[in-house]
One Martini backbone bead per residue (centre of mass of N, CA, C, O) as a GRO file, in nm:
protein
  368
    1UNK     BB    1   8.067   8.520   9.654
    2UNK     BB    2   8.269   8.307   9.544
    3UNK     BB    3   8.061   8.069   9.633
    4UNK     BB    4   7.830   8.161   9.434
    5UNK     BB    5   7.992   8.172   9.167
    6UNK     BB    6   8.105   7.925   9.150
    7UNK     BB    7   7.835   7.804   9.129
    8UNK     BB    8   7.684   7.935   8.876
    9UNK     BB    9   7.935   7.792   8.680
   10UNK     BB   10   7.878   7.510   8.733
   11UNK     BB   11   7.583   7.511   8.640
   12UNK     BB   12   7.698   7.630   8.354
   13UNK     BB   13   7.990   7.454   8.273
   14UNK     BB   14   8.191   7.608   8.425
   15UNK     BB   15   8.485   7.437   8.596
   16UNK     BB   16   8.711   7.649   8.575
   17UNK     BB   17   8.567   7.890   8.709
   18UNK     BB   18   8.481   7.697   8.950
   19UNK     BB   19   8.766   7.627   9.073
   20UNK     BB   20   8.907   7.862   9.122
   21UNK     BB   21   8.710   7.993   9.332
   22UNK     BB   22   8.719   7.771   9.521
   23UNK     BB   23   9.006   7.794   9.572
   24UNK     BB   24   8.995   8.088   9.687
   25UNK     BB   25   8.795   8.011   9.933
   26UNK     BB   26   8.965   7.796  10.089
   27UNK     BB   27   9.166   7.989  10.132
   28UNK     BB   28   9.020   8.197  10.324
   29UNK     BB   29   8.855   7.897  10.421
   30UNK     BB   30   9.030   7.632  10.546
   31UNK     BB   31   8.767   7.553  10.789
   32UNK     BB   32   8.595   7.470  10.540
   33UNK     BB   33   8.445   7.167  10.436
   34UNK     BB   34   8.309   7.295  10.210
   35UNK     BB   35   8.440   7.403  10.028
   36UNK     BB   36   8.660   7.187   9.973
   37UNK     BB   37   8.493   7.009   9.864
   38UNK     BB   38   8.404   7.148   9.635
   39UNK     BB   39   8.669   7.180   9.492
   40UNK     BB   40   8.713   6.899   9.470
   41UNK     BB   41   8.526   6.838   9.275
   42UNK     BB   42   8.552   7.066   9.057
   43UNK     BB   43   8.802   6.885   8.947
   44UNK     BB   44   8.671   6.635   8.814
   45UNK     BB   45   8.515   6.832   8.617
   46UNK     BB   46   8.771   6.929   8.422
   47UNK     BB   47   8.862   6.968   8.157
   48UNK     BB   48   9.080   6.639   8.143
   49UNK     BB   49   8.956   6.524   8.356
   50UNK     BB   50   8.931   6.322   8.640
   51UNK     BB   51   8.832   6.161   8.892
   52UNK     BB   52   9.076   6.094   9.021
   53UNK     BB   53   9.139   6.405   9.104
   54UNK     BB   54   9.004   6.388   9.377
   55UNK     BB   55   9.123   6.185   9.560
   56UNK     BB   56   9.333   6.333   9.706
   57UNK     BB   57   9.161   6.586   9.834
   58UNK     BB   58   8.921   6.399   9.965
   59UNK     BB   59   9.144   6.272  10.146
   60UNK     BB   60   9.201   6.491  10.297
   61UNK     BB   61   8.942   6.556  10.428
   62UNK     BB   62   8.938   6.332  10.585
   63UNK     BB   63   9.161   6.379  10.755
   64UNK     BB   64   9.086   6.724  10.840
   65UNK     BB   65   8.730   6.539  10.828
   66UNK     BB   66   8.624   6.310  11.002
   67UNK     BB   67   8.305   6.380  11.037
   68UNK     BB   68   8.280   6.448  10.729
   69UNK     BB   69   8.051   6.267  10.502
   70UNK     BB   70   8.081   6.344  10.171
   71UNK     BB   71   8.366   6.267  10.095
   72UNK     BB   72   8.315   5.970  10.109
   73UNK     BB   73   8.087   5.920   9.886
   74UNK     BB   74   8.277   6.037   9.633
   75UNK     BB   75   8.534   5.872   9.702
   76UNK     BB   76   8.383   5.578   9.666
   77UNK     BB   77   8.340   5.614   9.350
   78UNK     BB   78   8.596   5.751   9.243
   79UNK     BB   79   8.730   5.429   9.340
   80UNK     BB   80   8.568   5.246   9.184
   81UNK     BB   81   8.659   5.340   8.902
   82UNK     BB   82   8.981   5.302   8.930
   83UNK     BB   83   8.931   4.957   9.059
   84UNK     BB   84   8.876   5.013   9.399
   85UNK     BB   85   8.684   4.806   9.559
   86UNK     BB   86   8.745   4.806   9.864
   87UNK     BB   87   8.770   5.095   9.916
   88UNK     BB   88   8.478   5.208   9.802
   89UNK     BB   89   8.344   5.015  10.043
   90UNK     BB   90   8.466   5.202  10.283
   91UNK     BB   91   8.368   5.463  10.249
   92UNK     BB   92   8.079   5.418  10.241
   93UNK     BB   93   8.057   5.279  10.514
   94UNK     BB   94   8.163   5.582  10.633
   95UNK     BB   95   7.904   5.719  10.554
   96UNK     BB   96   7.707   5.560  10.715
   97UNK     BB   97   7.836   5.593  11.020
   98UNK     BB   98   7.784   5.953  10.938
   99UNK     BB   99   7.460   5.897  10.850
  100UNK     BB  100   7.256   5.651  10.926
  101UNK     BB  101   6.937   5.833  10.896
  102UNK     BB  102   6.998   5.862  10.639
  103UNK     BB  103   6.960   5.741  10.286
  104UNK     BB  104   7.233   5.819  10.110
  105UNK     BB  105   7.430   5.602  10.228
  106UNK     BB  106   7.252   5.344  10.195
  107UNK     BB  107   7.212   5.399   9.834
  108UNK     BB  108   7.514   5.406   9.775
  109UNK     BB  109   7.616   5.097   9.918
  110UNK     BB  110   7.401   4.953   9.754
  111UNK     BB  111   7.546   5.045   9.489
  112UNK     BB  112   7.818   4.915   9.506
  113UNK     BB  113   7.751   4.645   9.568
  114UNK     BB  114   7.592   4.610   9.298
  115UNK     BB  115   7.870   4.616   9.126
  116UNK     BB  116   7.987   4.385   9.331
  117UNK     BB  117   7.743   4.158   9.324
  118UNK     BB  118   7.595   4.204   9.596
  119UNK     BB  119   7.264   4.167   9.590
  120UNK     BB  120   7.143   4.143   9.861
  121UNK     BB  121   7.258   4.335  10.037
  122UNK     BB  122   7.172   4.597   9.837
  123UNK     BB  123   6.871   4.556   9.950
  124UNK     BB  124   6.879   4.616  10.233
  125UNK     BB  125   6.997   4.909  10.174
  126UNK     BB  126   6.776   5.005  10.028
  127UNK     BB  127   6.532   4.935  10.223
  128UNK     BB  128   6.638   5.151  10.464
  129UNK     BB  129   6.624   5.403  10.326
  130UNK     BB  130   6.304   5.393  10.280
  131UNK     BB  131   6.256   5.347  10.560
  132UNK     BB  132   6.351   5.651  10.655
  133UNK     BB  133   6.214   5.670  10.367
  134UNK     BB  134   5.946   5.700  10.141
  135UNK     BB  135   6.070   5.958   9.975
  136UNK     BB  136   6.271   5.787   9.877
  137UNK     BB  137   6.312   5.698   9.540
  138UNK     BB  138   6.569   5.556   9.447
  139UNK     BB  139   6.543   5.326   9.604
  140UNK     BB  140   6.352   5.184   9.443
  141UNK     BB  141   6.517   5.153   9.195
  142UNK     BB  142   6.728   4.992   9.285
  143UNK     BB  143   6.585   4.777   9.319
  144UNK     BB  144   6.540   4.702   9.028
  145UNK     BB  145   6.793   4.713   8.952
  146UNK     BB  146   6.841   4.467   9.070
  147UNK     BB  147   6.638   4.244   8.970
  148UNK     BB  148   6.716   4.271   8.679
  149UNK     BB  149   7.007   4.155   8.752
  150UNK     BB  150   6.869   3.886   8.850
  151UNK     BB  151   6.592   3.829   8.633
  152UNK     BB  152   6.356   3.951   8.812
  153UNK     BB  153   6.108   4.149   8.693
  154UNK     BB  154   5.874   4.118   8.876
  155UNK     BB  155   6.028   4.282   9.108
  156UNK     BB  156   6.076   4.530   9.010
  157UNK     BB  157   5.779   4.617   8.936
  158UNK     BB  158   5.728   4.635   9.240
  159UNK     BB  159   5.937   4.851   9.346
  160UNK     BB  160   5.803   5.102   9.122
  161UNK     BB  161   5.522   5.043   9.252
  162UNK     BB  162   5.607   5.157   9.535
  163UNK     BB  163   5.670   5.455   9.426
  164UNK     BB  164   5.406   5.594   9.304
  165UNK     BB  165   5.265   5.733   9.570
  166UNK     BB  166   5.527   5.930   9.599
  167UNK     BB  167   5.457   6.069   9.359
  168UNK     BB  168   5.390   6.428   9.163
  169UNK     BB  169   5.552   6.390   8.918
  170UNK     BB  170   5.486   6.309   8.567
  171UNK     BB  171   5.769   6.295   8.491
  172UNK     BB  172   5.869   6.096   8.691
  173UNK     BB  173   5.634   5.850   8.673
  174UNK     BB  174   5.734   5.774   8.372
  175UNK     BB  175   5.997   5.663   8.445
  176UNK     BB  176   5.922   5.446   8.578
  177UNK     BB  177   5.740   5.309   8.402
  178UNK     BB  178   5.997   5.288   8.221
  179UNK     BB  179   6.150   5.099   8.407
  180UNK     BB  180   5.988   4.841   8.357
  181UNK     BB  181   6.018   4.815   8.051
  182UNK     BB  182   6.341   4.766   8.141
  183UNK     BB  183   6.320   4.492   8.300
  184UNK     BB  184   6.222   4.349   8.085
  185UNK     BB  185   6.381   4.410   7.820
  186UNK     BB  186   6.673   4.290   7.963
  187UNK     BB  187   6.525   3.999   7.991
  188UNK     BB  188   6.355   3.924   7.700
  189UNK     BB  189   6.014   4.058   7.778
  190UNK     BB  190   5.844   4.188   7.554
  191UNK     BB  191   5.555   4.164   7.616
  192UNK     BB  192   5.582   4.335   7.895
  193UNK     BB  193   5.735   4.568   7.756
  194UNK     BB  194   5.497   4.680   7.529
  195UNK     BB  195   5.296   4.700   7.737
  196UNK     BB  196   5.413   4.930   7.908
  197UNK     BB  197   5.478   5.118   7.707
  198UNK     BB  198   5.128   5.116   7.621
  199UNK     BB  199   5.114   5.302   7.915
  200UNK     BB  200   5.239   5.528   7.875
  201UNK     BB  201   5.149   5.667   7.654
  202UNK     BB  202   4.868   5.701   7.760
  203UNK     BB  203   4.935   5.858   7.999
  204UNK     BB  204   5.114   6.068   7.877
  205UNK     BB  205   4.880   6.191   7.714
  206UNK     BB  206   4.695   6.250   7.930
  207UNK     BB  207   4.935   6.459   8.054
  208UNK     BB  208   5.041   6.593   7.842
  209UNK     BB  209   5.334   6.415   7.716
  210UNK     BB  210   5.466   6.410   7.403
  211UNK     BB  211   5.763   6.322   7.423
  212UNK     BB  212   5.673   6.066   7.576
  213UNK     BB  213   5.549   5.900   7.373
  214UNK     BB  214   5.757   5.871   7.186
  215UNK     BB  215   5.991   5.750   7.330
  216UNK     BB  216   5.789   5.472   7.350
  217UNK     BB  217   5.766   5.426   7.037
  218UNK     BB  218   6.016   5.379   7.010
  219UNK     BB  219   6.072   5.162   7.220
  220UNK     BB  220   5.859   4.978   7.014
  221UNK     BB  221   6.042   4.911   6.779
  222UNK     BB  222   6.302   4.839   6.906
  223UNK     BB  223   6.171   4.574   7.049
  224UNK     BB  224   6.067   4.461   6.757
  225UNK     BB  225   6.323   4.431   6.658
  226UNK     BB  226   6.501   4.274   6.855
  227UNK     BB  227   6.261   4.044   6.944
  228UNK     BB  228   6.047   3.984   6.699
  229UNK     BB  229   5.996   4.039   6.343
  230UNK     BB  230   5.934   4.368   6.274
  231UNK     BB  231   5.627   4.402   6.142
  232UNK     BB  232   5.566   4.699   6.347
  233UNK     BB  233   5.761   4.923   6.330
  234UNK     BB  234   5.548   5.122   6.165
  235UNK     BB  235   5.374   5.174   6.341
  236UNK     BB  236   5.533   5.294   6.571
  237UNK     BB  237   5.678   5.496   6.365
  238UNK     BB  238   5.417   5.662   6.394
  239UNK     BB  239   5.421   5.772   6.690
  240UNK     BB  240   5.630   5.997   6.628
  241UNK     BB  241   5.658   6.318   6.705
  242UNK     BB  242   5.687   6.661   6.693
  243UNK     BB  243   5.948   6.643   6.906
  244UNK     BB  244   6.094   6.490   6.718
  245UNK     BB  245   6.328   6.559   6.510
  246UNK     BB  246   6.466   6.480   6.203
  247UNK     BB  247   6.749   6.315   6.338
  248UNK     BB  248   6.586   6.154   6.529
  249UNK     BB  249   6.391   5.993   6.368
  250UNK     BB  250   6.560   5.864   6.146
  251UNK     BB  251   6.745   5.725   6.356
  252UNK     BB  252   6.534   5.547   6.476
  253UNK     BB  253   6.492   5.400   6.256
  254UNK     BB  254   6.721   5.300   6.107
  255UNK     BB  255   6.774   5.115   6.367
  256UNK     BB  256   6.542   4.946   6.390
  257UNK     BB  257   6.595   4.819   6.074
  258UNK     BB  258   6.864   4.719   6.128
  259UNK     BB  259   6.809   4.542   6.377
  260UNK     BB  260   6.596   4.356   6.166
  261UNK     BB  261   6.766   4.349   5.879
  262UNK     BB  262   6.620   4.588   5.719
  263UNK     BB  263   6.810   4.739   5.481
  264UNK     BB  264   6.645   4.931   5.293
  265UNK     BB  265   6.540   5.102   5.536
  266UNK     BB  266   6.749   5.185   5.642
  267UNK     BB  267   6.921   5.328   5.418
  268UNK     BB  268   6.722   5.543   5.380
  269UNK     BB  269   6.741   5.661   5.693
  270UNK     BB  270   7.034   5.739   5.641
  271UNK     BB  271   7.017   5.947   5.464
  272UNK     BB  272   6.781   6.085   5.584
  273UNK     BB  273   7.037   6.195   5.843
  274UNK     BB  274   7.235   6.297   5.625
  275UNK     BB  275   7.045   6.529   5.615
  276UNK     BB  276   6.954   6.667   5.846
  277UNK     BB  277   7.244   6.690   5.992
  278UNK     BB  278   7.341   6.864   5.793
  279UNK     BB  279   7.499   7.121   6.023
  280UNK     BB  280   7.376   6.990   6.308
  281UNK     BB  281   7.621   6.889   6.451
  282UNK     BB  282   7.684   6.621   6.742
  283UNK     BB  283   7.844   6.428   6.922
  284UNK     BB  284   7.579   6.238   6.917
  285UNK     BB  285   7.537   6.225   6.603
  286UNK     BB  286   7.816   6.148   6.496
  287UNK     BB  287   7.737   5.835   6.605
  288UNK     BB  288   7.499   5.720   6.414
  289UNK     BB  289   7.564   5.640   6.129
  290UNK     BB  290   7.828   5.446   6.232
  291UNK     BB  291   7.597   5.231   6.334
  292UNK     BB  292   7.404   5.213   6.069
  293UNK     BB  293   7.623   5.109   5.898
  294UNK     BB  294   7.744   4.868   6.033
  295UNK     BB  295   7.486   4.697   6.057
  296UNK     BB  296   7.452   4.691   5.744
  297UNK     BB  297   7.755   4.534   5.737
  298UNK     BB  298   7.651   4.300   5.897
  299UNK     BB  299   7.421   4.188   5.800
  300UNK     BB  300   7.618   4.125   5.509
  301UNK     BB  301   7.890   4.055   5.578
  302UNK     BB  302   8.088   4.299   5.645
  303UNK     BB  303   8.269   4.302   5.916
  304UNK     BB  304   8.559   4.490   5.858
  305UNK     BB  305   8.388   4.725   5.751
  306UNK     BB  306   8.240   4.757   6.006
  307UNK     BB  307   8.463   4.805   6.193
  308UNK     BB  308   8.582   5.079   6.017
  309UNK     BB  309   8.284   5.206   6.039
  310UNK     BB  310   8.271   5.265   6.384
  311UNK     BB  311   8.590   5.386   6.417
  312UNK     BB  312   8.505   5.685   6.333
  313UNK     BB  313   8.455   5.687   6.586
  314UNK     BB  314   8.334   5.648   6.938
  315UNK     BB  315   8.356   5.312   7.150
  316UNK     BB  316   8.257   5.417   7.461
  317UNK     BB  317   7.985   5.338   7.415
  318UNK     BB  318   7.753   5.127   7.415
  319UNK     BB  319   7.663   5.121   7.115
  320UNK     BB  320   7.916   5.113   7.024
  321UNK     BB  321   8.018   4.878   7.129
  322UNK     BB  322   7.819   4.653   7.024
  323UNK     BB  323   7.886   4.708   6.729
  324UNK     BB  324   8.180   4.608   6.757
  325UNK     BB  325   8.135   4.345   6.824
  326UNK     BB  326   7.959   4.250   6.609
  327UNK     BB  327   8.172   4.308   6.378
  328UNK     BB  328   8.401   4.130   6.502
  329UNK     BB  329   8.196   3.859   6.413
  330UNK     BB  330   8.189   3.903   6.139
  331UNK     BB  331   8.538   3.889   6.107
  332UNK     BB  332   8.599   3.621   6.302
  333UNK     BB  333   8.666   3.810   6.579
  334UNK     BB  334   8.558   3.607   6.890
  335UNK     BB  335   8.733   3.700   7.101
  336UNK     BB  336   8.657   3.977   7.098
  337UNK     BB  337   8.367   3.976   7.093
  338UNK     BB  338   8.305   3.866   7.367
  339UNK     BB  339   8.470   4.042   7.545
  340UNK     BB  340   8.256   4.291   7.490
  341UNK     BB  341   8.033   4.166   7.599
  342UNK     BB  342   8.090   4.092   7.861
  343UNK     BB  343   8.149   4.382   7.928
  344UNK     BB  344   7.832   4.500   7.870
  345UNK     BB  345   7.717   4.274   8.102
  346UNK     BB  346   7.886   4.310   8.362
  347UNK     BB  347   7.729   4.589   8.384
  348UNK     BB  348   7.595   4.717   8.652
  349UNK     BB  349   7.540   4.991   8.576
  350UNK     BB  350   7.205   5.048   8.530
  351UNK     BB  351   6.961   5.208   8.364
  352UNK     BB  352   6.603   5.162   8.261
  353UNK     BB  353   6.575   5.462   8.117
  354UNK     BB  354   6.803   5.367   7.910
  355UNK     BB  355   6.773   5.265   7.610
  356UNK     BB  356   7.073   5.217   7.483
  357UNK     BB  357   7.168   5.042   7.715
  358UNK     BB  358   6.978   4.805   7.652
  359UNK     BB  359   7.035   4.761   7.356
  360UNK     BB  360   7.290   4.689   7.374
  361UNK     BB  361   7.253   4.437   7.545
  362UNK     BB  362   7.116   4.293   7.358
  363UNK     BB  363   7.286   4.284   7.108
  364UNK     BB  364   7.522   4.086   7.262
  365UNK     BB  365   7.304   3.817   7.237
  366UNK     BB  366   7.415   3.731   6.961
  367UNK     BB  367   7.665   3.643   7.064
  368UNK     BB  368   7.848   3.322   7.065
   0.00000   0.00000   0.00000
């Protein structure tokens, strides 16, 4: 009952009485090493904890349940996130050992690698996952994203393409498709990142998945603002359908608009946007506004006020920190600007199917 109602908080987002529950757990049953499992993840849970937090307990497990799997996976993420880079591949090798014919240590193993740049390595272990399990969908993904950081989109979708026929959910399908376009859209190739986003639309249209359609729409949008003329913005963002709010919609606008430079219609849209948010305003929300403020007034040459108008929100998002970068190169701060590039360029954890993290990574190739 204990590790029921434990699990039904943590899954509610109770991460307090999720700790609690498992450590009383885990104290009646000292020798079951799922539930000490269990509670060492529900400490990193723990609002004000950091990962950092459970490598202790982990430690422990692997100590007390050396043959006991879990602990490796998540001590090994845990441990690179911290900065041990070697401990953290010691660890996921310790998980492909104690369960080499499963795919999910092998996929692990992989990403690890490929964070530490050994992108050969992680291609092998990735394939491999696969081999075991043709119906492990992550596998393909994996591969996908080390061939776009390796530069060479058209593997990346030869990947996400072979992954194709082992979907059934069509709203997985849409994930692969739309992370095609995002292996072009990080290499700089508009051109087929545009044709892939309306491969997108049109499927999801006919899935009957209007998010995905609007999703597609913004995403060529920004992709037309980033690195086209600007000239199509309206066309993409007349395709955003009434599934996006009145302050998500602003808001994408205002930053294509931003994005291509174009000033007098980013801030008609910024106005916009701080009227639909005014009183329903969320952490992520919040961070919208001096995103748009900031671009345009990086625009305008005026560095030192966009740094100022940035700082006043959160700097550790993509998008939050590529336009510190911007607004740092605007006042003249050039080896900050660059420092902060660089950093947002080599984070090697890339994600193809999320958007802000894409466009932060091209806006930072302005930084010269």
């Amino acid at each position: 009952m204990l590790v029921a109602s434990a699990t039904r908080a943590r899954f509610l987002g109770d991460f307090v009485t999720a700790q609690a529950l498992f450590r009383s757990a885990s104290a009646m049953l000292p020798n079951d090493p799922n539930i000490a499992y269990m509670f060492a993840v529900s400490t990193s849970q723990v609002p004000g904890n950091r990962y950092t937090e459970s490598i202790a307990p982990l430690r422990n497990l692997t100590t007390r349940f050396p043959d006991f799997a879990p602990p490796y996976n998540f001590l090994g993420y845990s441990l690179f996130r911290s900065g041990d880079r070697v401990g953290s591949l010691e660890m996921v090798k310790q998980y492909v050992a104690r369960m080499p014919n499963e795919p999910n240590p092998h996929d692990s193993y992989a990403e690890i690698l490929a964070w530490n740049g050994r992108f050969d390595e992680a291609l092998v272990e990735y394939r491999r996952a696969v081999a075991i399990d043709a119906d492990y969908l992550v596998g393909y993904l994996g591969q996908a994203e080390v061939h776009a950081l390796m530069g060479k989109p058209d593997l990346a979708k030869a990947a996400l393409t072979a992954a194709l026929p082992h979907i059934t959910a069509p709203n997985t399908r849409l994930v692969y498709l739309r992370s095609i376009a995002g292996a072009y859209f990080v290499n700089g190739d508009l051109e087929n990142a545009q044709a892939q986003l309306m491969v997108v639309a049109e499927e999801a249209k006919s899935a009957n998945q209007p998010a995905a359609v609007t999703n597609a729409h913004i995403g060529m949008a920004i992709q037309d603002a980033m690195l086209g003329d600007g000239k199509a913005i309206a066309a993409h963002l007349s395709g955003i359908g009434t599934e996006a709010t009145a302050v998500e919609r602003a808001y994408c606008s205002a930053l294509a608009y931003a994005v291509a430079k174009q000033n007098t219609q980013a801030r008609s849209f910024l106005e916009e946007l701080k009227r639909a948010r005014a009183g329903n305003e969320t952490d992520a929300t919040s961070r919208w506004a001096p995103i748009i403020s900031a671009l345009i007034l990086v625009n305008e040459g005026k560095g030192q006020e966009a740094v100022t108008e940035i700082c006043t929100t959160d700097v550790s998002t993509p998008m939050t920190r590529a336009v510190y970068a911007l607004a740092q190169q605007a006042a003249g701060n050039v080896a900050t600007a660059r420092s902060v590039r660089d950093e947002i360029s080599a984070d090697r954890a890339i994600i193809l199917d999320n958007g802000g993290m894409l466009t932060a990574r091209r806006l930072v190739k302005r930084i010269n």
